[in-house]
N, C-alpha and C positions, 0 to 999 in steps of 0.2 A: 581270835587273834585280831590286833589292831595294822591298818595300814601306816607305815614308820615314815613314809613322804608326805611332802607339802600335797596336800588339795588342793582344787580350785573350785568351788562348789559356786554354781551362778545360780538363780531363780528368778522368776519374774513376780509380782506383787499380785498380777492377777491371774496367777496360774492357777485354773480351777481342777485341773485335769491329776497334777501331781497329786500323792496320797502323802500331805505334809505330817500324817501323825507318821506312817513310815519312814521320813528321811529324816526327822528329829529323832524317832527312835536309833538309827543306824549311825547317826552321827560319833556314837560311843565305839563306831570299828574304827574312825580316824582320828590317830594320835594327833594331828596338824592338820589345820583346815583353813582353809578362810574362804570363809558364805558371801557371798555379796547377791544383793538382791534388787534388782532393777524396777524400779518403782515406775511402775502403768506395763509394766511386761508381761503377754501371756505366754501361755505354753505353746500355742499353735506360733509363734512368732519367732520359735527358736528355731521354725522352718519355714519355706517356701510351701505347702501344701496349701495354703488358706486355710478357715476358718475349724476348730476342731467344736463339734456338738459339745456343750457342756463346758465348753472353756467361759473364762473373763473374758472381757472390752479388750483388744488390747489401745491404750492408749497412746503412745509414741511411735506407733508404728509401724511396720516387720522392720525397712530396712534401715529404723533408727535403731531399733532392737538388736537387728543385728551387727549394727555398727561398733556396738557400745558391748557386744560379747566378744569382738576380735579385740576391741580396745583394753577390756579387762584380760584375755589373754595375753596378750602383748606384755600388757604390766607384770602380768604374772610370773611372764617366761624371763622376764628381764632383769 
């Protein structure tokens, strides 16, 4: 079965941590989506924890990262 709502699917460019062949796969359960993908964002950056082993650089840095994930919801929600 597919999900019938809008998504909001964010990622980061240097997210080493996601298993991207998984979420390309799964992408075929949402009827409606929109991917946006934050160019120099890691995975650890989508939280306050620091650094995750095995991640990217992040390059813009947590709390641009996270600026710029409220900003895309915001849009989303509006």
């Amino acid at each position: 079965t597919s999900i019938e709502q809008d998504s909001l699917l964010i990622t980061g460019s240097n997210d080493l941590i996601m298993n991207r062949e998984n979420f390309d796969k799964n992408l075929s359960l949402l009827s409606k989506y929109r991917h946006i993908e934050i160019e120099g964002a890691n995975h650890s950056g989508f939280g306050f924890y620091g650094h995750q082993n095995g991640d990217g650089t992040n390059l813009i840095g947590t709390v641009n990262q996270q600026n710029k994930v409220i900003e895309l919801i915001l849009d989303f929600i509006n």
